[in-house]
C-alpha positions in Angstrom: 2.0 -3.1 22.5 1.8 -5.4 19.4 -1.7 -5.7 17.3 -2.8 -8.8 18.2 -1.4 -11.8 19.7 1.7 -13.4 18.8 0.4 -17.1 18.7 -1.8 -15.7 15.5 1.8 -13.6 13.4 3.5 -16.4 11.7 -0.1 -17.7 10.0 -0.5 -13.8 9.5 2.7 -13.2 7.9 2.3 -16.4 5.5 -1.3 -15.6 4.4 -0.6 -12.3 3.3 2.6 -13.1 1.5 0.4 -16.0 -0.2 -1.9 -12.9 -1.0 0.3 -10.8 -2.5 1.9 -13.6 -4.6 -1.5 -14.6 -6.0 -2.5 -11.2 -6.5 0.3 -10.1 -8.6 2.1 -12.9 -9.8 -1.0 -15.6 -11.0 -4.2 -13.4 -11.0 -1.8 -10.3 -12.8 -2.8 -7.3 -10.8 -0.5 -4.8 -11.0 1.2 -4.2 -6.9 0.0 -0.5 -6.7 -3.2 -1.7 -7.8 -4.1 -4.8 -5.9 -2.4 -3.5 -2.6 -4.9 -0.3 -3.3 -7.8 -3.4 -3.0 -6.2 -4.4 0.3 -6.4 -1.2 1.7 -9.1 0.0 1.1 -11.0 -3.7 2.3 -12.8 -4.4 5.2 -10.9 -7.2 5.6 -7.3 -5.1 5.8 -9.2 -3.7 8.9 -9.8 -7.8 10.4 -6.5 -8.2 9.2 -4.5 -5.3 11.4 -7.0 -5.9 14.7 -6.1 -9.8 14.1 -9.7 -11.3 13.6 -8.6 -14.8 13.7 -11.4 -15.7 11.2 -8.9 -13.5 8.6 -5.7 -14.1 10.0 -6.2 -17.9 10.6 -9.2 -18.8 9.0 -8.3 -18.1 5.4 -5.5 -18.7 3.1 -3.5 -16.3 1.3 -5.0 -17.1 -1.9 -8.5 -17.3 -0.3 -8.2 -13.5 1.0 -7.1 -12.9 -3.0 -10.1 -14.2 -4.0 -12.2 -12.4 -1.7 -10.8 -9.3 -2.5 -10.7 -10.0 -6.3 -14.5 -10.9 -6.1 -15.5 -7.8 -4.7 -13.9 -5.6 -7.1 -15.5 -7.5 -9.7 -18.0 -10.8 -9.2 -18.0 -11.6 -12.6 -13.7 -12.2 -12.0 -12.0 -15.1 -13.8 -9.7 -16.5 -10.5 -7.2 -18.5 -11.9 -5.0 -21.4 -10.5 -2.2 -20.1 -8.0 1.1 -20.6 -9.2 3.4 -21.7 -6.6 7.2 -21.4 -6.7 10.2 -23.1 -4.3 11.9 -19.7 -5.3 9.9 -17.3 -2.9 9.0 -14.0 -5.2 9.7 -10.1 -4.2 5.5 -9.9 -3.7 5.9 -13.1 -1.1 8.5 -11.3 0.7 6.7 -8.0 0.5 3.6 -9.4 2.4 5.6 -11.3 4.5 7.4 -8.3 6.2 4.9 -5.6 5.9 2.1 -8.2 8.0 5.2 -8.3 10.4 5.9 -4.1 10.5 2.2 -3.6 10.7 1.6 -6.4 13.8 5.1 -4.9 15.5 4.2 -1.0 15.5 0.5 -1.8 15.7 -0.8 0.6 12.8 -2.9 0.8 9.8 -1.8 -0.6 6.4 -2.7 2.4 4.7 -0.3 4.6 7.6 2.8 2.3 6.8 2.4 3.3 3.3 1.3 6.3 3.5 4.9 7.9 2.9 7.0 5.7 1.8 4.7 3.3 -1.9 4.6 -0.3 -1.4 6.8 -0.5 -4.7 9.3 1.5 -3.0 9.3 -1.1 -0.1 9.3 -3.6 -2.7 12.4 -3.1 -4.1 13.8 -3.2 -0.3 13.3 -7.4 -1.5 17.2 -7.4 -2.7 19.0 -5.9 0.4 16.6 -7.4 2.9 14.9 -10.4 2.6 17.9 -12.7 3.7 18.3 -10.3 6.6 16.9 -10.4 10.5 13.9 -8.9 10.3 14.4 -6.7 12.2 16.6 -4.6 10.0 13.6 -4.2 7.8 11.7 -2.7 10.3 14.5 -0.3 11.2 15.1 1.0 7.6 11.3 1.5 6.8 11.5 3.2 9.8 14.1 5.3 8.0 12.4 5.6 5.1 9.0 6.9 7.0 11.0 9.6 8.5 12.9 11.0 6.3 10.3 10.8 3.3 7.7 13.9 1.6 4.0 13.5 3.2 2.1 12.8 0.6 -0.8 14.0 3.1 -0.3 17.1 2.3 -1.7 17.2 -1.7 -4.9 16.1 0.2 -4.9 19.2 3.0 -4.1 21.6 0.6 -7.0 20.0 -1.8 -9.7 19.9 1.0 -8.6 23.7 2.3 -9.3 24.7 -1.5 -12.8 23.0 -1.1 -12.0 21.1 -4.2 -13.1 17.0 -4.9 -10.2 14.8 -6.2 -12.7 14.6 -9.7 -12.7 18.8 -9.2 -9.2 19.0 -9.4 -8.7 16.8 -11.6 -10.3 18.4 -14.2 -9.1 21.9 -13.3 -5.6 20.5 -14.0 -6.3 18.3 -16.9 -4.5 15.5 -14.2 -5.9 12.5 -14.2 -8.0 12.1 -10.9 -6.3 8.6 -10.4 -3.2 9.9 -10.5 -4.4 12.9 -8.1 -5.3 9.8 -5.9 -2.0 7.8 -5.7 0.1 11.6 -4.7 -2.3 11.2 -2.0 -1.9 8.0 -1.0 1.4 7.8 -1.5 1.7 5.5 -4.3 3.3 8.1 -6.5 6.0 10.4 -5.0 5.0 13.8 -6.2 8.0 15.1 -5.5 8.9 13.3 -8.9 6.4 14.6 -10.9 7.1 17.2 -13.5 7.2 20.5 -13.2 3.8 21.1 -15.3 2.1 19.1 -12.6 3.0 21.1 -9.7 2.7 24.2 -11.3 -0.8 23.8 -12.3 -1.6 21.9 -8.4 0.1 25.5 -7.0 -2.4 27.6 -9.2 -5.6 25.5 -8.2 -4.9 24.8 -4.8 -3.7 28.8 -4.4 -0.1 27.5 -3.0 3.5 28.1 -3.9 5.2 24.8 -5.5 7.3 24.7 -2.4 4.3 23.7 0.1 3.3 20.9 -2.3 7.0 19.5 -2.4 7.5 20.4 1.3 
């Protein structure tokens, strides 16, 4: 079962490439950062259940705005900049509004092992391919990637905040936050990092890398 109705994917798809473009590309967001401002958005929630006053009844560059202003109401929205050339973010929102209407899941759940840079660069190989192909290699991807998840058990077993661990690792807490979301693979991070995660969170380094 899909997440909402077909009639309502292709204005879907369009809007949030539109969003993406805008958000990276005229406004100047970095993707990590504005996709972050998605997620975590009421209106990513309208968006996945396909409230068709979101999914038809704004533009791309309107939902950009909207989520723009409520970061900050005192934002300076500049003009969109539109292109014939379609950019990486375009394609980006235009297949992940697809993946998400198709396997009927959270935003936050497609990303939540494998960063949105990461599907990103996927642009190259994929955006002149079905689809479909797309969906099958994230698929791929999901599988066979860490769970970033688990930072975030082995944190809330430990009792500890994000800002607690933070500063008993002298890591910053917003780096903390994208291992747990996925945005950064910790499986990259240096071996300082883990070392002092293990001795907070009273794990080896293996179950953080696991």
């Amino acid at each position: 079962m899909h997440a909402y109705d077909r009639t309502l994917l292709s204005k879907a798809r369009t809007s949030l490439a539109w969003m993406f473009d805008y958000g990276v590309n005229s406004y100047g967001m970095k993707l990590e950062d504005f996709y972050h401002l998605f997620v975590t958005s009421e209106l990513s929630r309208l968006f996945e259940c396909g409230d068709s006053s979101v999914v038809a009844g704004m533009s791309g560059v309107e939902l950009a705005f909207q989520l723009i202003l409520e970061q900050d109401a005192e934002a300076i929205l500049v003009e969109p900049e539109y292109s014939i050339n379609r950019s990486p973010e375009y394609w980006l929102g235009w297949a992940i509004a697809y993946y998400q209407w198709y396997k009927n899941i959270a935003f936050d759940q497609i990303t939540d092992k494998v960063s949105v840079c990461d599907i990103r660069l996927m642009y190259d190989k994929y955006h002149e391919m079905d689809i479909m192909q797309f969906v099958d290699a994230l698929d791929d991807m999901r599988k066979d990637s860490h769970d970033p998840a688990m930072l975030k058990r082995l944190r809330m077993y430990a009792g500890l905040s994000q800002r607690q661990l933070a500063e008993r690792t002298m890591i910053p807490v917003r780096t903390i936050q994208q291992y747990e979301q996925g945005q950064k693979d910790i499986q990259k991070a240096s071996a300082e990092y883990i070392m002092r995660l293990a001795k907070e969170l009273y794990c080896s380094p293996e179950d953080l890398l696991r």
